[in-house]
Every structure is written in C-alpha cells, then in structure tokens.
DRENDREN-953904 format. One line per field, with one value per atom (N, C-alpha, C): atom name; x, y, z. Coordinates in pm, whole numbers, plus 50000, padded with zeros to 5 digits. Layout:
# residues N
lomar (CA / ...) $
east (X / ...) $
north (Y / ...) $
up (Z / ...) $
This chain:
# residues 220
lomar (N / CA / C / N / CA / C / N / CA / C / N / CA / C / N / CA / C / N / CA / C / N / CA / C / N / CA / C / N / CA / C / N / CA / C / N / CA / C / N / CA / C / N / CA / C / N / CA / C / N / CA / C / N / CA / C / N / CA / C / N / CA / C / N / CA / C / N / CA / C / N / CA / C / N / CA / C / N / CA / C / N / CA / C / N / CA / C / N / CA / C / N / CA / C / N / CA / C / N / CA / C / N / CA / C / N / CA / C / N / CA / C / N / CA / C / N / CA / C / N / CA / C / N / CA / C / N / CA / C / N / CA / C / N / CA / C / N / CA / C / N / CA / C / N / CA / C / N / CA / C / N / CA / C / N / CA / C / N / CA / C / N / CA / C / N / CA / C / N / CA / C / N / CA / C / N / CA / C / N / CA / C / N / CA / C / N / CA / C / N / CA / C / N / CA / C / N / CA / C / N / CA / C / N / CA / C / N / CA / C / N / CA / C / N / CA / C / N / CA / C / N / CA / C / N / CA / C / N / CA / C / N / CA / C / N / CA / C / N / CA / C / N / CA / C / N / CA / C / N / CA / C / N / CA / C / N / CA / C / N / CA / C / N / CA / C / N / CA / C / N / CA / C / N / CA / C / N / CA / C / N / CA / C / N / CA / C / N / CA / C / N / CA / C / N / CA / C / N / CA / C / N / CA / C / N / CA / C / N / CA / C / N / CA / C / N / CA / C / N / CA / C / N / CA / C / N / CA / C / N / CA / C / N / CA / C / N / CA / C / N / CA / C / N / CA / C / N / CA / C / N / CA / C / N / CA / C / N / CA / C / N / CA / C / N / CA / C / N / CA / C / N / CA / C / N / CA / C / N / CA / C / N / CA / C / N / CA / C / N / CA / C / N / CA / C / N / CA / C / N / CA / C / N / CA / C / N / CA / C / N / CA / C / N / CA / C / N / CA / C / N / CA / C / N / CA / C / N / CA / C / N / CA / C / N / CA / C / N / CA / C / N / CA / C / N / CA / C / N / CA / C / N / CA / C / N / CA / C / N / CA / C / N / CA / C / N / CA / C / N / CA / C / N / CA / C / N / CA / C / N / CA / C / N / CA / C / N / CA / C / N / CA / C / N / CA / C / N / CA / C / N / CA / C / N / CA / C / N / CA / C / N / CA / C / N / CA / C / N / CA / C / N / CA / C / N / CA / C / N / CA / C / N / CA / C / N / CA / C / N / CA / C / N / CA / C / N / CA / C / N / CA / C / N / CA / C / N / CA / C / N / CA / C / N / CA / C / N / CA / C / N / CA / C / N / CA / C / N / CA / C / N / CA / C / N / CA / C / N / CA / C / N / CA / C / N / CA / C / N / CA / C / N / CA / C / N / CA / C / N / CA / C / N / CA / C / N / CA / C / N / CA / C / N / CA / C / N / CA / C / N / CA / C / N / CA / C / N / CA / C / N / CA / C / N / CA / C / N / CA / C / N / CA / C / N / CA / C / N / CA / C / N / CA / C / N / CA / C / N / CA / C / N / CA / C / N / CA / C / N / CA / C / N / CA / C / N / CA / C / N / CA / C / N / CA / C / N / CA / C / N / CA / C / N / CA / C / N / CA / C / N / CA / C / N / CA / C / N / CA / C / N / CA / C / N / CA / C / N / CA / C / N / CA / C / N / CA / C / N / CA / C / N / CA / C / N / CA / C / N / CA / C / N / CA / C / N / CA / C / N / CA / C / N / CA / C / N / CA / C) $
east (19614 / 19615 / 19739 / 19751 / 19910 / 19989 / 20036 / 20152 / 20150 / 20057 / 20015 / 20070 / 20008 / 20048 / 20217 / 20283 / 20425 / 20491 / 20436 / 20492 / 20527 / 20390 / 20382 / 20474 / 20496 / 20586 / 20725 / 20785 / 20923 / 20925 / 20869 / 20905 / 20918 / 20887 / 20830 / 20946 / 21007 / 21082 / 21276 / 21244 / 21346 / 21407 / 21273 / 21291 / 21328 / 21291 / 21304 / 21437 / 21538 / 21645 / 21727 / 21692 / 21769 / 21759 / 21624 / 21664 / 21730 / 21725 / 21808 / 21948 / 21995 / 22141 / 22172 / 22085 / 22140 / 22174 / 22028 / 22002 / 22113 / 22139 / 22209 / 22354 / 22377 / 22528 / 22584 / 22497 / 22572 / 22541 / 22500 / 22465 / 22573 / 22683 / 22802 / 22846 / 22708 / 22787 / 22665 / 22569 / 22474 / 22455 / 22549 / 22569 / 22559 / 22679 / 22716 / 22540 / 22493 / 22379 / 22245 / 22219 / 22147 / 22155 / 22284 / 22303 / 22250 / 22335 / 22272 / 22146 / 22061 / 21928 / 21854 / 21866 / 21844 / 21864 / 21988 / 22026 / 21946 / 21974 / 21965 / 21801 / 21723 / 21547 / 21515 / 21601 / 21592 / 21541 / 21595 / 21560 / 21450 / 21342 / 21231 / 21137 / 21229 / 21201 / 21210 / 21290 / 21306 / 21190 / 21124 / 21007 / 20908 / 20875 / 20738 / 20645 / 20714 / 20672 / 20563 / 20645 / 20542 / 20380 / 20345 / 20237 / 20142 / 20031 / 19870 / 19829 / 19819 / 19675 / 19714 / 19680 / 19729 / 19682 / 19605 / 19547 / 19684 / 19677 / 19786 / 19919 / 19975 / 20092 / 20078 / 20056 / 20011 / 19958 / 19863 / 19825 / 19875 / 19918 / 19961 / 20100 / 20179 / 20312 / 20386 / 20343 / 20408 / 20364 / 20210 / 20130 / 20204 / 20169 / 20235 / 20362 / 20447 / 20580 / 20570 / 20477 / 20482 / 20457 / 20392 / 20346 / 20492 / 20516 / 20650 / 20743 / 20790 / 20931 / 20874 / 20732 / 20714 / 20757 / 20718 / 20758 / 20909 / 20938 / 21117 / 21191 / 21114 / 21150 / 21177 / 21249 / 21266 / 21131 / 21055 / 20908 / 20818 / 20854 / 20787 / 20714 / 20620 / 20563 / 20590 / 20631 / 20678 / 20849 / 20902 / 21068 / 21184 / 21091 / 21155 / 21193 / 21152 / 21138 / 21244 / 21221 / 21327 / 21447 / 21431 / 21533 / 21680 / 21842 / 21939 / 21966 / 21913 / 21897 / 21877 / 21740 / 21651 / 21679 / 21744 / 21795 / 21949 / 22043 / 22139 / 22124 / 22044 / 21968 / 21891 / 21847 / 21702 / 21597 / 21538 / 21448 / 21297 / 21276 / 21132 / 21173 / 21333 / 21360 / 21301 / 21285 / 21256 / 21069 / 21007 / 20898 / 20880 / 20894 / 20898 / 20906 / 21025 / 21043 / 20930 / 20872 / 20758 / 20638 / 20631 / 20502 / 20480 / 20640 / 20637 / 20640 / 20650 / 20643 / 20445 / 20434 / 20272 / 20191 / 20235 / 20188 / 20169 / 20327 / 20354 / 20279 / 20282 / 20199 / 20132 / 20042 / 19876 / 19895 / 19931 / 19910 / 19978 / 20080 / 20173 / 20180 / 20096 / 20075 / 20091 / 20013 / 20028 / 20114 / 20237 / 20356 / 20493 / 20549 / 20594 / 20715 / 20784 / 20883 / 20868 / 20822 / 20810 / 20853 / 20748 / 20774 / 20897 / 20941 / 21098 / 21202 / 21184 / 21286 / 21328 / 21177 / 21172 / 21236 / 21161 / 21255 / 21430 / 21456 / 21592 / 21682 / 21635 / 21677 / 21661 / 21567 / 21598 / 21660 / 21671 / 21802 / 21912 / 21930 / 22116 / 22123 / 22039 / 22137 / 22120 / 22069 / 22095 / 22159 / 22138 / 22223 / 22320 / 22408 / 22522 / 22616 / 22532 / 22558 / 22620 / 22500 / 22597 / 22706 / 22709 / 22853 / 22973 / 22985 / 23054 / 23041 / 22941 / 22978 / 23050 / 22977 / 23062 / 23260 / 23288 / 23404 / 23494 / 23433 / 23541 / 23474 / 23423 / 23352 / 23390 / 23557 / 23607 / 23508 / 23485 / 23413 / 23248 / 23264 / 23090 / 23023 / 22844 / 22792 / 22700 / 22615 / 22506 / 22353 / 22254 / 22161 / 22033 / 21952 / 21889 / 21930 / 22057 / 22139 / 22128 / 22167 / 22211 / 22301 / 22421 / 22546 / 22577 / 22589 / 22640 / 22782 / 22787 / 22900 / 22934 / 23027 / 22985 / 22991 / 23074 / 23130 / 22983 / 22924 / 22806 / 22660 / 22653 / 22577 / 22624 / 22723 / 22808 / 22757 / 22792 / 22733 / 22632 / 22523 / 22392 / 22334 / 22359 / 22412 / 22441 / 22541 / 22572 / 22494 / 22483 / 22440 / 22255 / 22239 / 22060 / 22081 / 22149 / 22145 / 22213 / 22278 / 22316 / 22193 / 22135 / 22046 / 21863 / 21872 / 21788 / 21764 / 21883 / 21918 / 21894 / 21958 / 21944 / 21756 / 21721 / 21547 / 21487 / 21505 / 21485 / 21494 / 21637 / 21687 / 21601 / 21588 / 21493 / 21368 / 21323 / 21174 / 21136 / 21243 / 21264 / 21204 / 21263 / 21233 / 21337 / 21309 / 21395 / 21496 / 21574 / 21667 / 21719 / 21680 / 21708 / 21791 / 21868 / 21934 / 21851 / 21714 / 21636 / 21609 / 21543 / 21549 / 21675 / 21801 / 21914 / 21936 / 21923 / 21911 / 21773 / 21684 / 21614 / 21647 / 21681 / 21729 / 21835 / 21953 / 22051 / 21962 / 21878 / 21796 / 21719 / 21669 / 21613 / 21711 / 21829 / 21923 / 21961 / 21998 / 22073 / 21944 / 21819 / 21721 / 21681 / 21768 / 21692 / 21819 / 21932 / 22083 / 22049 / 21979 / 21951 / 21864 / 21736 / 21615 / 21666 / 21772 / 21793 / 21890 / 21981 / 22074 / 21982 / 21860 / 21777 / 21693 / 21700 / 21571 / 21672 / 21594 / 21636 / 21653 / 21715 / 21707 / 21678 / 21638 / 21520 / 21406 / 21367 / 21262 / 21294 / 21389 / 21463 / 21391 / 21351 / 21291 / 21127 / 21111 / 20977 / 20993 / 21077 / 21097 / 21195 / 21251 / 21347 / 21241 / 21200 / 21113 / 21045 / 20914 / 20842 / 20860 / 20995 / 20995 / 21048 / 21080 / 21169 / 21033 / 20935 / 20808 / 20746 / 20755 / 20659 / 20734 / 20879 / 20946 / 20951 / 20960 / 20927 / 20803 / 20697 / 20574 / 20509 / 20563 / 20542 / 20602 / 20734 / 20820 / 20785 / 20768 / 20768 / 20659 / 20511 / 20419 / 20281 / 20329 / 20198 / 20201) $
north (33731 / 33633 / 33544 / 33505 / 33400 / 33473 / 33637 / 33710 / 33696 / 33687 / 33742 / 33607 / 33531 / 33378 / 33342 / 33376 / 33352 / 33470 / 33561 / 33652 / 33653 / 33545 / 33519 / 33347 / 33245 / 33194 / 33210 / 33333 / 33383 / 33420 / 33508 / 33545 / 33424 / 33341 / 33232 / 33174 / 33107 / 33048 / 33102 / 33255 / 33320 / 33328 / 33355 / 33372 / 33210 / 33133 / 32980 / 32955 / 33019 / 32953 / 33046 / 33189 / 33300 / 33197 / 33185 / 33075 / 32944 / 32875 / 32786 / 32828 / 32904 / 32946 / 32956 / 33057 / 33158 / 33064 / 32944 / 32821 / 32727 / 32709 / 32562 / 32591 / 32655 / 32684 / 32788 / 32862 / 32989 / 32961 / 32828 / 32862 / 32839 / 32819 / 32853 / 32986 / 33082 / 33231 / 33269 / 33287 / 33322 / 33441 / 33572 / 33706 / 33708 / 33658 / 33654 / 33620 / 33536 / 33469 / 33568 / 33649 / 33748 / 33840 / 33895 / 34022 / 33963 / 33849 / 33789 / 33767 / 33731 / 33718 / 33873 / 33951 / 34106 / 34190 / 34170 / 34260 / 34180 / 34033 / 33982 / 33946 / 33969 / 34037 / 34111 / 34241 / 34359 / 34347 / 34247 / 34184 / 34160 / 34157 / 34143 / 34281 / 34417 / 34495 / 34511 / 34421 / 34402 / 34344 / 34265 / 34152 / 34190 / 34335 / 34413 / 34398 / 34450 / 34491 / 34318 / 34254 / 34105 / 34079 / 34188 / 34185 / 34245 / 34246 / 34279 / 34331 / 34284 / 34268 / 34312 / 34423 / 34480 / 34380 / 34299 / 34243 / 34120 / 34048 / 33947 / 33992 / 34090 / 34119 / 34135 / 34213 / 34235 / 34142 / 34040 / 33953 / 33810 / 33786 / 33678 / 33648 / 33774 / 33722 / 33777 / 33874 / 33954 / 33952 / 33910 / 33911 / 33747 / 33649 / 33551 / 33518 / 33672 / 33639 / 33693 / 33732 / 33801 / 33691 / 33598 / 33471 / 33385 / 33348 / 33285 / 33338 / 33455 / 33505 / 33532 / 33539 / 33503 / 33394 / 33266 / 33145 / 33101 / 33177 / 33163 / 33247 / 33320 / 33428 / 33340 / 33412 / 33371 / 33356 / 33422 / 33441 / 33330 / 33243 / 33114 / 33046 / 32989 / 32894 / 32765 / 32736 / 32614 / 32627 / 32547 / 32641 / 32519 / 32418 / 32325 / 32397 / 32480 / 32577 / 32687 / 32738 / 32847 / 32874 / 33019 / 33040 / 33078 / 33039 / 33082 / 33217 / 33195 / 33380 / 33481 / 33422 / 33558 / 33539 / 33490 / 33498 / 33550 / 33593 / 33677 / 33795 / 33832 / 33968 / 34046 / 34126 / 34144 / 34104 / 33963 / 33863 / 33918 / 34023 / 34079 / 34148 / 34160 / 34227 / 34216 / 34060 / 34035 / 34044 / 34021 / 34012 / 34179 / 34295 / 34432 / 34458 / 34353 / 34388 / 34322 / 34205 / 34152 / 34256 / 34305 / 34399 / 34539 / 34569 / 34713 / 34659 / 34539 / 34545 / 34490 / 34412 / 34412 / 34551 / 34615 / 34769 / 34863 / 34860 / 34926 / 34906 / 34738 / 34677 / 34719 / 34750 / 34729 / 34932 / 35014 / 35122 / 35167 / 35132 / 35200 / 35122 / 34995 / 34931 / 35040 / 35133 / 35211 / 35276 / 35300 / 35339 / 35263 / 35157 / 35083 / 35084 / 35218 / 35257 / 35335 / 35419 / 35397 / 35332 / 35167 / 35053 / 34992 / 34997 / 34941 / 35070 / 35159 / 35242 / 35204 / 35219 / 35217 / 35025 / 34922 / 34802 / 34816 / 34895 / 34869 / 34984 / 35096 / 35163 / 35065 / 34985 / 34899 / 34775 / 34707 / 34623 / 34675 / 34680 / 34703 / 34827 / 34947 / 35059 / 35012 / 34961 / 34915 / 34816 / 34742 / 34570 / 34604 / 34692 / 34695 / 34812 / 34906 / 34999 / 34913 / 34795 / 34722 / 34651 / 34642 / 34537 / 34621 / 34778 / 34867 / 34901 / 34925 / 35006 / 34853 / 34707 / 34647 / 34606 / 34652 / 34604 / 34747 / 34807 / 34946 / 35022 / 35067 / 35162 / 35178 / 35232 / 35238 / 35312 / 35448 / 35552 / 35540 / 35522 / 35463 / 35594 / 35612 / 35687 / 35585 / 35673 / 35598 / 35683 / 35642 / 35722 / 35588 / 35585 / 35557 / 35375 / 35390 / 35294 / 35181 / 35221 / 35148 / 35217 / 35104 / 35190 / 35151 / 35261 / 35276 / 35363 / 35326 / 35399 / 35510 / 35590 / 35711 / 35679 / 35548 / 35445 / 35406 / 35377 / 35252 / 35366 / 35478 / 35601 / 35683 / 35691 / 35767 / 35648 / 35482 / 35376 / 35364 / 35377 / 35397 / 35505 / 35624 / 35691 / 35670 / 35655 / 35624 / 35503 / 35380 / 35289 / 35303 / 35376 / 35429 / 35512 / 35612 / 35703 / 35589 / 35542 / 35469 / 35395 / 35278 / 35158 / 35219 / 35334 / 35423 / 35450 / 35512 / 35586 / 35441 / 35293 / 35233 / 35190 / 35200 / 35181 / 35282 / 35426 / 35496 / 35458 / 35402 / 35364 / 35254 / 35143 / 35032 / 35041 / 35146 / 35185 / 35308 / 35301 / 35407 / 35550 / 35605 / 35724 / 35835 / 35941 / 36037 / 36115 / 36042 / 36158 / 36265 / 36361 / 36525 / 36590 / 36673 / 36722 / 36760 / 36801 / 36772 / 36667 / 36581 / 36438 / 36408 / 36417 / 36391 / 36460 / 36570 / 36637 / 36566 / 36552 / 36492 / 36374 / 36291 / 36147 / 36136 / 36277 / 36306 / 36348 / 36386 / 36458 / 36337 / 36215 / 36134 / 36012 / 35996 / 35969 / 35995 / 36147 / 36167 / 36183 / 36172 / 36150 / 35994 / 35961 / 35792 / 35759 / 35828 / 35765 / 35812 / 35997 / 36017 / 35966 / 35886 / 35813 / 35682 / 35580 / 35453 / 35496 / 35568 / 35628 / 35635 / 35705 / 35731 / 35659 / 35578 / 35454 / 35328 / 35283 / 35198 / 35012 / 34958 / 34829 / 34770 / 34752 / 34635 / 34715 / 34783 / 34907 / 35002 / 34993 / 35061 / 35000 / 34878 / 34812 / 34854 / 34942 / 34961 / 35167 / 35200 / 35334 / 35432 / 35349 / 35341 / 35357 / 35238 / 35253 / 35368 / 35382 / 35476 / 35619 / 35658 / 35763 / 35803 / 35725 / 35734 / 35765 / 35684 / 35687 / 35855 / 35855 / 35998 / 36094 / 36127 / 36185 / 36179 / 36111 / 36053 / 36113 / 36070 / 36102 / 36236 / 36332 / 36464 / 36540 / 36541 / 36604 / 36572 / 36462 / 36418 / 36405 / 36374 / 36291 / 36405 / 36464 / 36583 / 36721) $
up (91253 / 91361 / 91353 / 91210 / 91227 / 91332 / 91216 / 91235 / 91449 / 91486 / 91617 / 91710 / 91659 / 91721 / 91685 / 91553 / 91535 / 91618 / 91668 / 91768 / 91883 / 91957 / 92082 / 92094 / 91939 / 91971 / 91912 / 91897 / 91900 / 92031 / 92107 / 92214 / 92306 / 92311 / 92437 / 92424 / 92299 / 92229 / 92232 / 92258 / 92258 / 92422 / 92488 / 92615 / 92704 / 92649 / 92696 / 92687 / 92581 / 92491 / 92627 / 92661 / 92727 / 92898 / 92940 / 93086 / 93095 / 92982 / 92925 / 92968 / 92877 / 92877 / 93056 / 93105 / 93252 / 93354 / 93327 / 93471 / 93386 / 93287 / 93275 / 93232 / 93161 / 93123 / 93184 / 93260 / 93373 / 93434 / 93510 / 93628 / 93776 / 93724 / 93805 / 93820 / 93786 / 93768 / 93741 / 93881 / 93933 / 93877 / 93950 / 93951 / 93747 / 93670 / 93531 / 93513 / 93529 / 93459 / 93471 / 93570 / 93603 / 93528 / 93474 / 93408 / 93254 / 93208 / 93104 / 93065 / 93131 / 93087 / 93127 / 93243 / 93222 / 93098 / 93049 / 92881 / 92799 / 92750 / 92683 / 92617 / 92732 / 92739 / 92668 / 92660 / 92571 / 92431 / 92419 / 92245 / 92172 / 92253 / 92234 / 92231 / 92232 / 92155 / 91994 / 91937 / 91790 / 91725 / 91838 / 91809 / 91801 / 91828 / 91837 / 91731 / 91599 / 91496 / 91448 / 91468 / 91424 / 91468 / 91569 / 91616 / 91567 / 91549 / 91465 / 91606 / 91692 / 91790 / 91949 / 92023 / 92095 / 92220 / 92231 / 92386 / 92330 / 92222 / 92201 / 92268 / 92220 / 92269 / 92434 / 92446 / 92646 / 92715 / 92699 / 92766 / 92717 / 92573 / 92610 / 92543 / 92569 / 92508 / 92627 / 92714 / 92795 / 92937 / 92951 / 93094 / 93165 / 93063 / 93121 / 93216 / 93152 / 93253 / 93398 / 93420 / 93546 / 93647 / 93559 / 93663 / 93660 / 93575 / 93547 / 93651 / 93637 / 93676 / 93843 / 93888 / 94034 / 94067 / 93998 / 94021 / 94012 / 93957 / 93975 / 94069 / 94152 / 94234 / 94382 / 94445 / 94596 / 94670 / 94614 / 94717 / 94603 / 94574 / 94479 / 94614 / 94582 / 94640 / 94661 / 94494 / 94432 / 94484 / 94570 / 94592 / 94489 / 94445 / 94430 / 94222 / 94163 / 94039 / 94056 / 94209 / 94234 / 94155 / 94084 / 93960 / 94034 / 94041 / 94063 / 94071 / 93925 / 93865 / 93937 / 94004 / 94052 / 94153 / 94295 / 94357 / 94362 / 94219 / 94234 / 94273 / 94232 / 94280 / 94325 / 94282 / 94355 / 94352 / 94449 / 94388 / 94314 / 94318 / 94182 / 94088 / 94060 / 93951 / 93830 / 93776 / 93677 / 93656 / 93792 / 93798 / 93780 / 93805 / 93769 / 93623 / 93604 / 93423 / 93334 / 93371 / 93324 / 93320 / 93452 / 93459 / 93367 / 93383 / 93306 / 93175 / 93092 / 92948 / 92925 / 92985 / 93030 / 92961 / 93108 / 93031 / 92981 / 92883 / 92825 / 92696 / 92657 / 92549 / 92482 / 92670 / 92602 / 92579 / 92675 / 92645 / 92510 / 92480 / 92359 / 92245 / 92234 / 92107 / 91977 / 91963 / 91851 / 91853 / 91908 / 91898 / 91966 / 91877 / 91946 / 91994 / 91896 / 91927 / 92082 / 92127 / 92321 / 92364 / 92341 / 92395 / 92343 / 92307 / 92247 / 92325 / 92282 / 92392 / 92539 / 92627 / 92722 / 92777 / 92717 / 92701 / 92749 / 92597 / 92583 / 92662 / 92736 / 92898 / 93018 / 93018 / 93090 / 93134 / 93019 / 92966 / 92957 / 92840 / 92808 / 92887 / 92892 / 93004 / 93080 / 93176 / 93323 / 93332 / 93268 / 93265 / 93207 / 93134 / 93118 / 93229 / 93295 / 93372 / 93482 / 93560 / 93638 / 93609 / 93517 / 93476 / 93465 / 93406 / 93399 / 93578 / 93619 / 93767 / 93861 / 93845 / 93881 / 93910 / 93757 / 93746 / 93767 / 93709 / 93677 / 93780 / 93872 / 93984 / 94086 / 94069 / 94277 / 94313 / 94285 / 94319 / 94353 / 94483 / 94494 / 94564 / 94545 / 94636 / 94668 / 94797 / 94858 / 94897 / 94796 / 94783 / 94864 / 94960 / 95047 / 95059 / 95089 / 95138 / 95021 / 94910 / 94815 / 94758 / 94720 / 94691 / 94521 / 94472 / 94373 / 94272 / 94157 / 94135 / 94025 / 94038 / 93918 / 93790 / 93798 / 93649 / 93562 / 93667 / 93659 / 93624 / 93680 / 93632 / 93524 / 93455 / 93317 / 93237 / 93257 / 93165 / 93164 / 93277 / 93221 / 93118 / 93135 / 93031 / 92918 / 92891 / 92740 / 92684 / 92744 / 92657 / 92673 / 92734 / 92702 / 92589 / 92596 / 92492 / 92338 / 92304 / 92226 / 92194 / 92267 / 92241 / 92177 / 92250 / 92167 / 92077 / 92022 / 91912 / 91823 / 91838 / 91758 / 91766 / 91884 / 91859 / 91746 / 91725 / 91662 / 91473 / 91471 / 91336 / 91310 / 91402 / 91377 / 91329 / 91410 / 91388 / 91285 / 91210 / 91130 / 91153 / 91238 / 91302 / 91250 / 91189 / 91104 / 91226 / 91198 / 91353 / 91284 / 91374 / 91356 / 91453 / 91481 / 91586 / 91684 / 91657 / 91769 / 91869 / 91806 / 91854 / 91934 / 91842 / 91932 / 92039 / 92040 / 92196 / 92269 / 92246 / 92308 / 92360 / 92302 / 92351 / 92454 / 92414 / 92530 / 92671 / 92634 / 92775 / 92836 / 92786 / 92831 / 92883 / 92817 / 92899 / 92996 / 92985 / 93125 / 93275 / 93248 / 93313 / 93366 / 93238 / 93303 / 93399 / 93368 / 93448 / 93588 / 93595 / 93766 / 93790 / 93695 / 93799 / 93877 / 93743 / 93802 / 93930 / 93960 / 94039 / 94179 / 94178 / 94263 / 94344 / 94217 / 94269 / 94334 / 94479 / 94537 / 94431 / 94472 / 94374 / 94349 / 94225 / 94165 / 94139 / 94173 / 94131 / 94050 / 93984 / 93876 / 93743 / 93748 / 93683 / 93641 / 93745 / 93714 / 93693 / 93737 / 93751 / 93587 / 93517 / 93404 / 93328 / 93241 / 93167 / 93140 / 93268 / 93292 / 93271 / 93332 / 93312 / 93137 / 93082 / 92934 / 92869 / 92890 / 92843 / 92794 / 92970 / 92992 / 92887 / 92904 / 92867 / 92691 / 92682 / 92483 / 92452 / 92505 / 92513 / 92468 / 92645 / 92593 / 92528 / 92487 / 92378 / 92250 / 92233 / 92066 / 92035 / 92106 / 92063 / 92065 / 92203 / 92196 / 92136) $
C-alpha cells in the first residue's frame, strides 16, 4: 500500500511539475509547450514498476487525468482553467492519452512492459516525429485531409523503435535477434498507423495497436 500511494504521488507530482513548466515558462510557445508536455508524459512509463495494486494504478494515478486534461481542453466547461497547451493542438489529444493509459493499466498491470512500450510510441515517437516532420519535412502527403510528412513518418519510426528497445532494457527483457526484428515490425506498423490515423486520434490508435502486436507475437 505505501509503495502504491508513493506511486500515485510521483506521478501527480511529476505531472504537476510537466504543466507547470508548458503553462508558465512555455507558455509563449504554445505549439513548443504542447510537444513538451506530450514527450515529456512518456516518463511515467519508468514509474510503473513502483506499483503493487492494479485498480491503484488505473483508477487513481491514471483515471484522474482524463477528467483533468478535459478540463484543460477547449471543450472545458470551466473556460476560465482552459489549458494554452491543449488548445495548440488537437484539443482531446491529451484527453485520448489519459484514456489509453487508463486502460492499458488496468488490462496490462501484469505485464508492464506493454504498458510502458505502448506509453513511450506514443510520446517520444509521436512527439518527436512532429518536431522532426515539423522542422525538417518539405515533403508532405495527405491522407484524409491531414497533412503530413515523409521526415515526420521515418522519425516516428526510428524513435519508436529506439524508445522501445530502451523499455525492453528497463524492464529487463532479454533481447534476442528475434525480438529485435520484432520491435522493427512494430515500429514500422506503428509509423503506418499514426500516418493513417487522422489527428489527435493517433493518441488512441498508437498505443493500441503496439499492444496487440507485442501481445500476439511474444506473449501467446
């Protein structure tokens, strides 16, 4: 029970320090401050392991944000809370990313490496994919009128396949040349899902599929 309660306040604590930073010291750099607290989320795949108790983690270290990051969303009630942030972008992005760690929680508690994978494809590969397809991406396509770039799909790519590989080492997972082809294959799957998926629903579509894919190769 401590371990469970010092879990749920690292995360709260970590995540407070990350809106801190985005709303008050970025917040002249809306777009900058969005990407920042998107990657910088990721981190709380490291934080897994501190947890005992599978409803703790999912309901009250992870369910809570879904309410939160509504309330900071463009579609807030409260408008006078309204996050900068979540108006750089796609205003339920973050509320998507809340939900998919929600349920990943409660379903993949006993394997947390999943849940830490799938996390950190959705952070740092995507949140660094836009920053690479942002800056460096003449080359754009347009898949159901969202435009993207080939820069920004090669970086989703690599830094899924990379941030993985370090979930694996974390979670001390024996990498084999199997595995490594595997992980290349769930990469280059998560680069054509986010590619595919319209925006901000990448958030809920990334994860998921890394999941399935981990899942039935390695697990069954």
């Amino acid at each position: 029970m401590q371990s469970d309660i010092a879990g749920v306040l690292l995360v709260y604590i970590y995540v407070a320090i990350l809106i801190l930073i985005s709303e008050k010291i970025l917040s002249n750099y809306p777009e900058g401050s969005r990407k920042f607290l998107h990657i910088m989320t990721g981190n709380i795949a490291f934080l897994l392991p501190i947890f005992v108790t599978r409803e703790v983690m999912a309901f009250a270290a992870a369910a809570p944000f879904i309410f939160l990051t509504f309330l900071m969303s463009p579609y807030t009630p409260i408008k006078s809370i309204r996050s900068r942030t979540s108006t750089a972008g796609h205003g339920m992005g973050l509320v998507y990313y809340s939900i998919t760690w929600t349920i990943l929680a409660y379903l993949f508690f006993d394997n947390m490496v999943v849940i830490a994978i799938s996390i950190l494809a959705m952070s740092y590969g995507d949140g660094l994919a836009s920053i690479f397809g942002t800056k460096f991406g003449k080359r754009k396509y347009n898949i159901f009128r969202d435009q993207k770039s080939y820069i920004g799909s090669l970086s989703m790519f690599v830094f899924t396949f990379i941030t993985i590989i370090i979930a694996l080492i974390y979670y001390e997972i024996t990498i084999t040349y199997y595995i490594l082809l595997v992980m290349l294959f769930i990469s280059v799957i998560a680069a054509l899902v986010e590619a595919l998926t319209p925006k901000g629903l990448d958030n809920l579509t990334v994860p998921f599929v890394c999941v399935v894919l981990y899942w039935y190769i390695l697990l069954l």
